[in-house]
C-alpha positions in Angstrom: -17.2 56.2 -126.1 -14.6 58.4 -124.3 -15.0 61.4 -122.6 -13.9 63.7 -124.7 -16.1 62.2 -127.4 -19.0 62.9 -125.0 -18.0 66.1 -124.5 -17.5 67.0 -128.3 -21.2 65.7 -128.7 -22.6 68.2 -125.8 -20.8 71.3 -127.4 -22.0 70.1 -131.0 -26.1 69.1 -130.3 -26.8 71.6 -127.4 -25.3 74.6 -129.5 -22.4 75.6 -127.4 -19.7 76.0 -130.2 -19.7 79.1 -132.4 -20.4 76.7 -135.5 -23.2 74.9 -134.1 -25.2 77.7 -132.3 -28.7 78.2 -133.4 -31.2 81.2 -134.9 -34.0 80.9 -133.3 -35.3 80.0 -129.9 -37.5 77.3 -130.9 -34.0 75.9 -132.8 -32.6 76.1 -129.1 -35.1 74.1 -127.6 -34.9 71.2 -130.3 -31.6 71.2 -129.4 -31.9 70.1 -126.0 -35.1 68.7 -126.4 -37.3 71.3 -123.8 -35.6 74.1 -121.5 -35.7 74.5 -117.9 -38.5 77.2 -116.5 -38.8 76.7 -112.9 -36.7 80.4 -113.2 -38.4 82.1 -116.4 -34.7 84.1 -116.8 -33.3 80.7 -117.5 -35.8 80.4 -120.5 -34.1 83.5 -121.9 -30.7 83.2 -120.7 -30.0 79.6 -122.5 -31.3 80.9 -125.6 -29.0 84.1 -125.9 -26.1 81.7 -124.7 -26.5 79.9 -127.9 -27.6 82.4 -130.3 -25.0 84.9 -131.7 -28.1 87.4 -132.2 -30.8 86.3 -130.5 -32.7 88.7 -128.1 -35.2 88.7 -124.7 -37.7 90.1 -127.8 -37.0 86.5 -129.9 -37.5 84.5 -126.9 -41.1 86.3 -125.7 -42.1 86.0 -129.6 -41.8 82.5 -129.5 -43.8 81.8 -126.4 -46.5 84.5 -126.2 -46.8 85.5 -130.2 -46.2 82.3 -132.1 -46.3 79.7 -128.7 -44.3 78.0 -131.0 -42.9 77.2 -128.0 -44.8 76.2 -124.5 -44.6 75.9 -121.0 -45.9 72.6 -119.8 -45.4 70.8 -115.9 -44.1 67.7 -116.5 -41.2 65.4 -115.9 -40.1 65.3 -112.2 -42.9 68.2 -111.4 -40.4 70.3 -113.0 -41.8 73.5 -114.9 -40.3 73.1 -118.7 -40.5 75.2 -122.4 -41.3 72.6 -124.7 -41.1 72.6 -128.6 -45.0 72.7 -129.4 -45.1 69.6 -131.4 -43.8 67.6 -128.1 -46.3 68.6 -126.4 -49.2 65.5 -127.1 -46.3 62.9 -126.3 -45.6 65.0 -123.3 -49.2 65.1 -122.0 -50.4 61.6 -122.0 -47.3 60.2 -120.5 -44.8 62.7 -118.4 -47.4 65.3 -117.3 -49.9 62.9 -116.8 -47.7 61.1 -114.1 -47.1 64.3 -112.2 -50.7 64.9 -112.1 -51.6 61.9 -110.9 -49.3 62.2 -108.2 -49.8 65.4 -107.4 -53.7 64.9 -107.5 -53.0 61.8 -105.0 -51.1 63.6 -102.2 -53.9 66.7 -102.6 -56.5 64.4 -102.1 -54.9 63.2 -99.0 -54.2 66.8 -97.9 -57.5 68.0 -98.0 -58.9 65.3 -95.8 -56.1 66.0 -93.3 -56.6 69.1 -93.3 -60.2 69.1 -92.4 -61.6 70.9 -95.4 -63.5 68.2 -97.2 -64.2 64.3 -96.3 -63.2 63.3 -99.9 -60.2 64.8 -101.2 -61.2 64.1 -104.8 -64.5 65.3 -105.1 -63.4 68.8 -103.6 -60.5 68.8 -106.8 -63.0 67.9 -108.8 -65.7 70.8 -108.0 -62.6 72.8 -107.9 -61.5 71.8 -111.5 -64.8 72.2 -112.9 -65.4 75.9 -111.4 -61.9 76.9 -112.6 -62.7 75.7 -116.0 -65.5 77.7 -116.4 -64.3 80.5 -114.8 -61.5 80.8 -117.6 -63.9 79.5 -120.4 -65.6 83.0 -120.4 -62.1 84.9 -120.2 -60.1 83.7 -123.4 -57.7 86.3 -122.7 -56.9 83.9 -119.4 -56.8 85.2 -115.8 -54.5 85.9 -113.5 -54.1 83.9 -110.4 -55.8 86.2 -108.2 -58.3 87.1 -110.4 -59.1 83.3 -110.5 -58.9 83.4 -106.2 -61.8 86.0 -106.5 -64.1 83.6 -109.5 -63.7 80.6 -107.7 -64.1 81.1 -103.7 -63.8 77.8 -103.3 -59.8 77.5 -104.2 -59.4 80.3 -102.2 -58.0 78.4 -99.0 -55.0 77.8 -97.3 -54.2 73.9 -96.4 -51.4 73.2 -94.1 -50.7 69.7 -93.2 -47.1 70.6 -91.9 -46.0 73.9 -91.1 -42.9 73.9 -93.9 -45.6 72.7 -97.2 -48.9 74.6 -97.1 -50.3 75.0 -100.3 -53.2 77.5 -101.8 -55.0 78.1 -104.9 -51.3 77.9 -107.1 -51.4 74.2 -106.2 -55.1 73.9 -107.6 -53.8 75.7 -111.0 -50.4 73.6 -111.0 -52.2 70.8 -110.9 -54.7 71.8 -113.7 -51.4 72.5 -115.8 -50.3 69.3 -114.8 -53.3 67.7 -116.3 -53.3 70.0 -119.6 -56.3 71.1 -118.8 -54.9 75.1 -118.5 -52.0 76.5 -119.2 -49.4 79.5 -118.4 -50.1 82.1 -121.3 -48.6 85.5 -121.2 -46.9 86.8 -118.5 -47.8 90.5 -117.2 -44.3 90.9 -115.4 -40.8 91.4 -116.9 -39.4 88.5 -118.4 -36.9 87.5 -115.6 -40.6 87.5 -113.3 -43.3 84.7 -113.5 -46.9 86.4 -113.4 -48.4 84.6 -116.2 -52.2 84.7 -116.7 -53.9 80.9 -116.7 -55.8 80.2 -120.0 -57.7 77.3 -120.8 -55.5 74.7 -123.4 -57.9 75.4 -126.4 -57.9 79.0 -126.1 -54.2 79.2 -126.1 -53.7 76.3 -128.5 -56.4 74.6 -130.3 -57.9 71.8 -130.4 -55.6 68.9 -128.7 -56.9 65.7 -130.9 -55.9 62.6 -130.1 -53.1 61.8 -127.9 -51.2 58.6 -128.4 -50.7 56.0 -125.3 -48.3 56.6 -122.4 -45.9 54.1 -123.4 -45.8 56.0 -126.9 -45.4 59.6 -125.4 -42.3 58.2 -123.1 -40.6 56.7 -126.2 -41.0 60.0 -128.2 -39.1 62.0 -125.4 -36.3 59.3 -124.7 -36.0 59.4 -128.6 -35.2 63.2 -128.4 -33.5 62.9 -125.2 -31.0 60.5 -126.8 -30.7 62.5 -130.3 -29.6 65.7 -127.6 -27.9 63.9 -124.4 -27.0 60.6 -125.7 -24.8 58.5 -125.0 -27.0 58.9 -121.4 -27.8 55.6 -118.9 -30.4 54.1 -117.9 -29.9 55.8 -114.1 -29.7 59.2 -116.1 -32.5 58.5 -117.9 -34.6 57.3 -115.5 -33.5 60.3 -113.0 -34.4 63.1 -115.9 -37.8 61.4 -117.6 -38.9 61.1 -113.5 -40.1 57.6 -114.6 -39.5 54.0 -114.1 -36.9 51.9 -115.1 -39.4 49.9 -116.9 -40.6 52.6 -118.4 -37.2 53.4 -120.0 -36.4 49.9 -120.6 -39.1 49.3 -122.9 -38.6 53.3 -124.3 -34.8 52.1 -125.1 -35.9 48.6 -126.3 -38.6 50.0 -128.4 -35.9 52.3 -130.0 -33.6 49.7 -130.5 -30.9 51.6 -129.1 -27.9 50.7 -128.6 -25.3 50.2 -125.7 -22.0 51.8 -125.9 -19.0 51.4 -122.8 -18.5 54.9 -121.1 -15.5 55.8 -119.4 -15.6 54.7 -116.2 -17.6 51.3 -116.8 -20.6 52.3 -117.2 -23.4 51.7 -120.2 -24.8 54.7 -122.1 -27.3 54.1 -124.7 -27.4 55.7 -128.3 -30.2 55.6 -131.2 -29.0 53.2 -133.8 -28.7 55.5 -136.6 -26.4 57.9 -134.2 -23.4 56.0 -133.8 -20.9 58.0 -135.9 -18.2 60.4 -134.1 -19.4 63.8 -133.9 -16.5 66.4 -136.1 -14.7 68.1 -133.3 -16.0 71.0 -132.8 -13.2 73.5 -132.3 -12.4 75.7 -129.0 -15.8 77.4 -127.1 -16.5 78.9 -124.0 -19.8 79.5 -122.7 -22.0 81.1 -119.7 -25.0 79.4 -119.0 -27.8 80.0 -116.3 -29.1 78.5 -113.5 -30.6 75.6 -113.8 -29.7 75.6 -117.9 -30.6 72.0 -119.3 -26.8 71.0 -120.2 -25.9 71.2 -116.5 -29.5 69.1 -115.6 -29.4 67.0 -118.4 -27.5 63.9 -117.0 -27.5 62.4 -113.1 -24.0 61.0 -113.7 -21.9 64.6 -114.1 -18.1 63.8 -113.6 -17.3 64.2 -117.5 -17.8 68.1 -117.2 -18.7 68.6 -113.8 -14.9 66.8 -112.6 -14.4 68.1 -109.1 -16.6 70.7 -108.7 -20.2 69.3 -108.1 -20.3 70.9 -104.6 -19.6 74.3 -105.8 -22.0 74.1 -108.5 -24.8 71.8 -107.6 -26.6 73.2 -104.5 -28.0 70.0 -101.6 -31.3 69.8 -103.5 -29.6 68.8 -107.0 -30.3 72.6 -108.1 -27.2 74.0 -110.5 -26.1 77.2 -110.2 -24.6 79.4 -113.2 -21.6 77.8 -114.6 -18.5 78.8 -116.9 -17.8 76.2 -119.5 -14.0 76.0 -121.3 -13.9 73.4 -124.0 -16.8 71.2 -122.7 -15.5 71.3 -119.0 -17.5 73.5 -116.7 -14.6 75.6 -114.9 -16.3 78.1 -112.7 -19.5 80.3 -112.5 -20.7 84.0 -112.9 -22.3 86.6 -111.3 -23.4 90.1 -112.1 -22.2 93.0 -109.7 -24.2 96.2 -108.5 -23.9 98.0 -112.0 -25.2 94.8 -113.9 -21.4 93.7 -115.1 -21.2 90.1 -115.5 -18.4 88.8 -113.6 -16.7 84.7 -113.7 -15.7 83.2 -111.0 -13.2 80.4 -111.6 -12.8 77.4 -110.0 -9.6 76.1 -111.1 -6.7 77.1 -113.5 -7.4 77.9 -117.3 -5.2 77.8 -119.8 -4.9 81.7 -121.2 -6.5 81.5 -124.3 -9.8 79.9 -123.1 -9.7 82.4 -120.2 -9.9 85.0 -122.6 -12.2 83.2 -124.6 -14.6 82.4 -120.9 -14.1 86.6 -120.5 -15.5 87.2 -124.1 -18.7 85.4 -123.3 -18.9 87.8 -120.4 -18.8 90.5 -122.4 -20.7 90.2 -124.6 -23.6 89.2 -121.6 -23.1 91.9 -120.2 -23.6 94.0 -123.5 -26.6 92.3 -124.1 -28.0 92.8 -120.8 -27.7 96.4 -120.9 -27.1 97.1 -117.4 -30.7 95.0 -116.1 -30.0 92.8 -113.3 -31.2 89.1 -113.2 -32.2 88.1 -110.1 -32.2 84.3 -108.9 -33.4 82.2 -105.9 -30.8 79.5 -106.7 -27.2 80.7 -105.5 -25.0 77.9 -106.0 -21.7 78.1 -103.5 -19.6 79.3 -106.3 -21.6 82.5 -106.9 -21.9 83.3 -103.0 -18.1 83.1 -103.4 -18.0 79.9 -100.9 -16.7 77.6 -103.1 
């Protein structure tokens, strides 16, 4: 499979071209299988960037109305939006490995810290307070108001000087574990202030949850269905798993391998083999961190030459401007709220007007508010 077949297929199943964007939020997160949250904006921001009318208001209906859509810790202790009928694949397998890792390296903490002489008793009084701290408030709490219920969480542990860690860690790790979860937030929706809720109060009853190796294979399927034809080192890199793990995901799917340009082995679900229609020209502005731009490890087929000025040292991705499945610069917003691209190479005319258009109409639907964000790529400092 070429690249340019690749690329058709990212502009087609992640709703980038004008005939394929979606019309509704949760439609936007089927499409590339669960959003980036670690920056709530970017929640809000790839849905409007794939939704001719869709508004902030949609966006905060599906997750704090219907929670049709929900935001879960899981795969490389990365904050995402999932579709809620993911979610009991998601817990038993990708959250559950954060969790245990993250419990782990707490554990250890505590000791070394001098605060307890078994790590995991401490998390464990410290689970069972918070639970029941939050079991009498089902409107949730928020994180401070959980500081003052539960004295004990209320510490400060510093092992090294550059990773202390406080209560947050205690509730990321209950998040982690599905025990709680992020419910509505009580800033603006570009700023995380969410109130912690216990799972059943915000979702129901969880029933049964299949096996580990069952939940894996259930996101690799849906990874493949939105990123495919991926490899195993992008797999592996985005699932924050094993190879083994995504072995027997991909051997349990019976996918199958197809040559990439550039020698390497992507994988595709048996019954997706057919060539996507093409899907015309498109232009598009995505956020930081938007799923598209995270979605593979290996990014030369719409990265090209410009990794450095996108991607930050810590893999982070900045804003990018995409022309016909290439990403060819990045934008910014100036003082009054304007969105402004900065390209990183020659376009041909018409998809720079098309790249301007998108800008535009962002800005219009912005209305003059400002999106702040912690991840500046070198592109939008103007460095690149």
């Amino acid at each position: 499979m070429s690249d340019d077949e690749r690329r058709a297929r990212l502009a087609v199943r992640h709703a980038l071209a004008p005939a394929a964007r979606a019309g509704s939020p949760e439609g936007v997160a089927r499409a590339l299988t669960a959003l980036h949250a670690t920056e709530p904006a970017t929640v809000h921001l790839a849905c409007l960037a794939r939704g001719d009318s869709l508004t902030v208001a949609d966006v905060d209906r599906a997750l704090y109305a219907d929670r049709s859509l929900v935001k879960q810790l899981a795969m490389r202790r990365t904050l995402f939006v999932f579709p809620r009928d993911l979610l009991p694949a998601v817990w038993p397998s990708a959250s559950a490995r954060v969790a245990a890792n993250e419990r782990a390296r707490m554990a250890k903490d505590l000791v070394r810290a001098g605060l307890a002489t078994d790590g995991g008793a401490w998390l464990d009084r410290a689970r069972a307070e918070v639970l029941t701290a939050l079991a009498g408030a089902p409107d949730g709490l928020t994180a401070g108001e959980i500081r003052r219920a539960v004295p004990l969480i209320d510490v400060k542990v510093t092992v090294t000087p550059t990773d202390p860690w406080s209560a947050s860690r205690v509730l990321t790790l209950l998040g982690a574990n599905a025990d709680i979860m992020r419910s509505v937030n009580t800033a603006r929706w570009f700023t995380a202030r969410p109130r912690w809720t216990l799972t059943r109060h915000w979702l129901g009853p969880a029933g049964d949850l299949p096996p580990a190796a069952e939940g894996y294979r259930e996101i690799v399927r849906r990874w493949l269905r939105s990123f495919g034809p991926g490899t195993e080192d992008d797999l592996t890199w985005w699932l924050g798993a094993t190879k083994t793990v995504v072995r027997k995901s991909l051997a349990d799917l019976g996918a199958v391998p197809v040559a990439l340009d550039g020698g390497s082995t992507g994988w595709l679900l048996p019954d997706d083999l057919d060539e996507v229609p093409d899907p015309g020209p498109w232009a598009a502005l995505l956020p930081v961190l938007d799923p598209t731009v995270m979605g593979w490890q290996g990014r030369d087929f719409y990265l090209g030459g410009h990794r450095d000025a996108i991607i930050d040292r810590r893999g982070n991705a900045g804003t990018t401007a995409w022309a016909d499945g290439r990403v060819v610069g990045a934008w910014v917003q100036d003082e009054t709220g304007v969105v402004r691209v900065r390209l990183l190479a020659a376009v041909p005319p018409d998809a720079r007007r098309r790249v301007e258009s998108e800008a535009e109409r962002l800005t219009a639907r912005l209305a003059g508010e400002r999106v702040p964000t912690a991840y500046l790529s070198p592109a939008m400092r103007g460095d690149a």
